[in-house]
C-alpha positions in Angstrom: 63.2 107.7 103.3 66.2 107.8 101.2 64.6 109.2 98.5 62.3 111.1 99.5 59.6 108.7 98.8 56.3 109.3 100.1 55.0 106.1 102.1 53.1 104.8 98.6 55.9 104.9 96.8 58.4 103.4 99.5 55.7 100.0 99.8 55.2 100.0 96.0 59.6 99.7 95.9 59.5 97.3 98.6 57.6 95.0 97.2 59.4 95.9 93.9 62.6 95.0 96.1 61.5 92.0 97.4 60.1 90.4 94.0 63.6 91.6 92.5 64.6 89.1 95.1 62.6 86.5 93.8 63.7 86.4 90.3 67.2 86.6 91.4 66.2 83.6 93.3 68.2 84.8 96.5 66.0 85.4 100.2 65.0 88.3 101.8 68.2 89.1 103.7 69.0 92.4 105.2 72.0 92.7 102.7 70.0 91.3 100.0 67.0 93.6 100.3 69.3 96.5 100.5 70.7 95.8 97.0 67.7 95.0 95.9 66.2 97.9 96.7 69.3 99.8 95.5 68.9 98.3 92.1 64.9 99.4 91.7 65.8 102.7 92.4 68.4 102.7 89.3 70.2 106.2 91.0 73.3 103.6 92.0 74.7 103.4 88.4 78.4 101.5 89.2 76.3 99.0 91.3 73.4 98.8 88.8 75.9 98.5 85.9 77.9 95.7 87.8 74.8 93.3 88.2 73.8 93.8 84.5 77.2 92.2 83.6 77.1 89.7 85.6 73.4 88.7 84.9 74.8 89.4 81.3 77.3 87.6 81.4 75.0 84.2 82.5 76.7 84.0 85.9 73.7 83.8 89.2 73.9 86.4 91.7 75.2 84.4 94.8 75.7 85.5 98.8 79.0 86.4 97.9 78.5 88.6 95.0 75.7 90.8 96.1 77.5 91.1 100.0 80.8 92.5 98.0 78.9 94.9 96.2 77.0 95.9 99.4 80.3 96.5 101.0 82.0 98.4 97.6 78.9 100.4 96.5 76.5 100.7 99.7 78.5 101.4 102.8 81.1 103.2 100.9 84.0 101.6 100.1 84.9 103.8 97.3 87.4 105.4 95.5 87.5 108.5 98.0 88.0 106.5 100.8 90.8 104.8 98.6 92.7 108.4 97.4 92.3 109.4 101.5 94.1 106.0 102.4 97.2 106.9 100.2 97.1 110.7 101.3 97.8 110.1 104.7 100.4 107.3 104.2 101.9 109.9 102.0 101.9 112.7 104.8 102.8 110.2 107.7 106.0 109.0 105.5 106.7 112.7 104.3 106.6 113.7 108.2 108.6 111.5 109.5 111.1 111.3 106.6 111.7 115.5 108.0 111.4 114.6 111.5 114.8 112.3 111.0 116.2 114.9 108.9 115.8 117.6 111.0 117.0 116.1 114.2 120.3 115.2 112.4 120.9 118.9 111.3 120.3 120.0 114.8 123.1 117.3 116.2 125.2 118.3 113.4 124.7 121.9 114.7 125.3 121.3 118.4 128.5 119.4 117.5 130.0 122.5 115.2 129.0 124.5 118.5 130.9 122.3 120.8 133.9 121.8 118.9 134.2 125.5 118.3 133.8 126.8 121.6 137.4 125.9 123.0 138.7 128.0 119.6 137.7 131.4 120.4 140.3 133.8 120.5 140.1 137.5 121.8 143.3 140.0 122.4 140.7 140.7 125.3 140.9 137.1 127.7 137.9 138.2 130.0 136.2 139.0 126.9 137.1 135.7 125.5 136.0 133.7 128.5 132.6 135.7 128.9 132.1 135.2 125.2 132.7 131.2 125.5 130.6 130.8 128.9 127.7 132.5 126.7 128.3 130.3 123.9 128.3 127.0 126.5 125.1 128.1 128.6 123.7 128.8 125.1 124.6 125.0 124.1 123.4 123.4 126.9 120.2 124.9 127.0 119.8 124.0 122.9 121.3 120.4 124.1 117.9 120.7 126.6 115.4 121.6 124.0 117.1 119.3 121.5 116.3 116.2 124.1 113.1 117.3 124.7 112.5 117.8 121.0 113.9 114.2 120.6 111.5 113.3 122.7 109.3 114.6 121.0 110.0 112.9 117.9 109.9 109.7 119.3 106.4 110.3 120.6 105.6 111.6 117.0 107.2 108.5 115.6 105.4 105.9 118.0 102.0 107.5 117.0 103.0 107.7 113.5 103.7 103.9 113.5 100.1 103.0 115.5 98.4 105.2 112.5 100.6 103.1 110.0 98.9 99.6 111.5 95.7 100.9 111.4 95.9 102.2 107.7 97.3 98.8 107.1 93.8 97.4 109.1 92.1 99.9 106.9 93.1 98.6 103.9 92.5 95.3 104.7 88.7 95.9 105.3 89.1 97.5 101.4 91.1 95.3 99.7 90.4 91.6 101.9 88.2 89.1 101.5 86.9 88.6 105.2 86.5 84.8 105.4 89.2 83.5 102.8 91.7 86.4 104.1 92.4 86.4 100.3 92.3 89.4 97.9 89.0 90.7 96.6 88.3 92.1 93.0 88.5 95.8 94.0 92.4 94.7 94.9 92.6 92.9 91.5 92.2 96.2 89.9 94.5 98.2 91.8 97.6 95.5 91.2 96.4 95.6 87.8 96.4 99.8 87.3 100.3 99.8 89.3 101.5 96.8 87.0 100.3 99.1 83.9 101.9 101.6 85.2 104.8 99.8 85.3 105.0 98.4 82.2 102.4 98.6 79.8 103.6 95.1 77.6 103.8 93.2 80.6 102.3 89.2 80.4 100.9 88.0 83.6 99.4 84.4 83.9 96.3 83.9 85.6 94.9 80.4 87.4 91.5 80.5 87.9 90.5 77.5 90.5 87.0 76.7 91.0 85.8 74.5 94.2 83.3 71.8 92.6 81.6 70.8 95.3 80.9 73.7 97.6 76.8 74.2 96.7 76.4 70.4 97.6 78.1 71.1 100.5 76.5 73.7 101.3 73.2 72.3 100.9 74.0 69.3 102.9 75.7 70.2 105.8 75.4 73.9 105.7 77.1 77.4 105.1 79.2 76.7 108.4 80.8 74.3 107.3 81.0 75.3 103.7 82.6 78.1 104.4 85.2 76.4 107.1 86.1 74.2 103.4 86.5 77.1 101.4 88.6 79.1 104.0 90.9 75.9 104.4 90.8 75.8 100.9 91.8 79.2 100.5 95.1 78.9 102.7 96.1 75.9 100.6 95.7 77.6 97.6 97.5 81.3 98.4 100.3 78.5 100.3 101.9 78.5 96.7 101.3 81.5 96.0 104.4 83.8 96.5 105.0 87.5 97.2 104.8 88.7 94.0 101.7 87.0 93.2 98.7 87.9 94.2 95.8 85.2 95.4 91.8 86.5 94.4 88.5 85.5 95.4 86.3 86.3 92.6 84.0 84.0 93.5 81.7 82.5 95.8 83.6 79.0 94.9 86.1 80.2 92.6 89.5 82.1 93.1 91.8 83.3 91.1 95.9 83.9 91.2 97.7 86.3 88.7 101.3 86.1 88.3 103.1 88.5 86.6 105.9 87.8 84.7 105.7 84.2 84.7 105.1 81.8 81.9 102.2 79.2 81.2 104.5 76.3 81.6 105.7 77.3 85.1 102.0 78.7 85.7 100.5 75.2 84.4 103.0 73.7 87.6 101.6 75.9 90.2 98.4 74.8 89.1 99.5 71.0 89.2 100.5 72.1 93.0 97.3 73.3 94.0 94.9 70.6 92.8 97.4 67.9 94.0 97.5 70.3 97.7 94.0 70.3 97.6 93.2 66.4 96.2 95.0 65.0 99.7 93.4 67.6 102.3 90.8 65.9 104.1 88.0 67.0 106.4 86.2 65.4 109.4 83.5 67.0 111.6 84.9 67.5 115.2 81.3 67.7 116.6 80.0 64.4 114.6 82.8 62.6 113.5 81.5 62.5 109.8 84.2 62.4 107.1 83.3 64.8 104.4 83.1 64.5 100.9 87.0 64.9 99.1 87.0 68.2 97.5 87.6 68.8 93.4 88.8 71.5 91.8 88.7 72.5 88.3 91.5 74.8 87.3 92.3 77.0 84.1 95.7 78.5 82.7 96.3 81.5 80.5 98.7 83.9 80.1 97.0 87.8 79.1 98.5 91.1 78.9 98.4 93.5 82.0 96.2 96.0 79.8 93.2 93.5 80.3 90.8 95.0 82.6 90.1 92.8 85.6 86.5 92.1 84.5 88.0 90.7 80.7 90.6 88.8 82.4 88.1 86.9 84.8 85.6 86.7 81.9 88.0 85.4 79.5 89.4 82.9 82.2 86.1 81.3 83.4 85.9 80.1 79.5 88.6 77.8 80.3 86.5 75.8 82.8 83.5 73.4 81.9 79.9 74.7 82.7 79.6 72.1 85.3 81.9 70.7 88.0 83.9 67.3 87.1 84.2 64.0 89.5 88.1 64.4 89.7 90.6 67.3 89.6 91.2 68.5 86.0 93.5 71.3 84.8 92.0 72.8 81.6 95.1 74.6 79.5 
């Protein structure tokens, strides 16, 4: 038992866990119970603290939700795992960086050797020659070791780029979304920290693009198929989003793109994009034939500065959008 319950006391917080459950109105999952059961301990205080705000903040506690914070606060997605991330890709880069460096010095050195060989001058010529063979056999057998070294190297390099792709991997379980492929919150507040960092007075516009119909979908033709829309969805969405954006799922049905350095107006266009993007896609079950319903989107616009924590900025942008979806696409500025 985690901790160190005794078997009374383990029942008396599983039932505590699963009538949590209840008044979160969410079912008795694996993941589910496991935050659940987190929560009733209250020795979790980041994941405790994070559900208060959201229950706080009058937002439900949906799949998505409590499986990121099972991913962030219970299997250990943390900030160690973070600062290790960055350690090695700092050591791999500061390794290799030397490696090139120092094989360069060493070809200067056999160069200097070889040109210099022919220049030796003794008022002894035996001497000379015996001097200049010793100097050759001496370069050649560096010229060896130097190839094997290079070789080496290369080896070194090869492995350092394999660890590079599975940093980059790494990252991706950290910082990705796993069905949208988008961003997730934990990401939001990195970007946010390095464009601080940056520059402190820096404006950045934020969309925030909520998919209307996604429960109903949901409930009538299932999560399979829900979550095919929103992934679809997704990849229309982060489509005009460029590189120095950066596309978020905040949401079970909601997303959200900052942009730094741009303005509302040309923020209020790339809004216009999406829900006219989204507006003509068009879904049809391969298995049935049926023609899904057309998907809506309500969208918001606002420009904030970067010193707005990620939790204000997402707070502060779902006031922009009504409390309930609308029957055709509307931009709310």
């Amino acid at each position: 038992m985690k901790y160190h319950d005794s078997i009374k006391q383990a029942e008396q917080k599983m039932n505590m866990a699963v009538k949590q459950l209840q008044r979160w109105y969410l079912p008795v999952s694996p993941i589910n119970y496991a935050v659940s059961y987190e929560y009733i301990n209250k020795k979790n205080i980041p994941l405790n603290t994070t559900i208060e705000n959201q229950l706080t903040s009058g937002k439900k506690l949906d799949n998505f939700f409590i499986e990121e914070n099972y991913r962030q606060y219970i299997l250990g997605q943390s900030n160690f795992r973070d600062e290790i991330i960055d350690e090695l890709e700092e050591v791999v880069t500061h390794v290799e960086k030397n490696s090139q460096k120092s094989s360069l010095s060493i070809n200067k050195l056999i160069t200097n050797l070889d040109n210099n060989i022919d220049h030796l001058q003794s008022s002894d010529k035996q001497t000379a020659i015996s001097a200049a063979n010793s100097i050759r056999h001496a370069s050649q057998a560096f010229k060896l070791h130097q190839q094997k070294f290079a070789e080496h190297i290369s080896l070194t390099c090869e492995k350092t780029r394999a660890l590079q792709v599975e940093l980059k991997e790494a990252r991706k379980e950290i910082y990705m979304d796993p069905l949208t492929g988008l961003y997730n919150r934990k990401a939001m507040s990195k970007h946010l920290d390095l464009w601080l960092t940056e520059d402190p007075n820096r404006q950045i516009a934020a969309i925030l693009v909520n998919v209307n119909q996604l429960s109903e979908i949901n409930t009538q033709f299932g999560h399979l198929i829900s979550d095919v829309l929103l992934s679809k969805i997704a990849s229309k969405v982060n489509s005009y989003v460029d590189d120095s954006g950066l596309p978020i799922r905040s949401g079970e049905d909601e997303f959200l793109i900052l942009l730094p350095d741009v303005d509302k107006a040309s923020a209020r266009e790339i809004a216009d994009k999406i829900s006219q993007g989204v507006e003509k896609l068009r879904f049809v079950s391969s298995k049935s034939g049926i023609r899904l319903p057309r998907m809506t989107l309500s969208i918001g616009v606002e420009i904030f500065n970067i010193a707005e924590n990620a939790n204000n900025i997402l707070k502060k942008a779902r006031r922009l959008l009504p409390d309930y979806p609308l029957d055709n696409n509307a931009l709310i500025f």
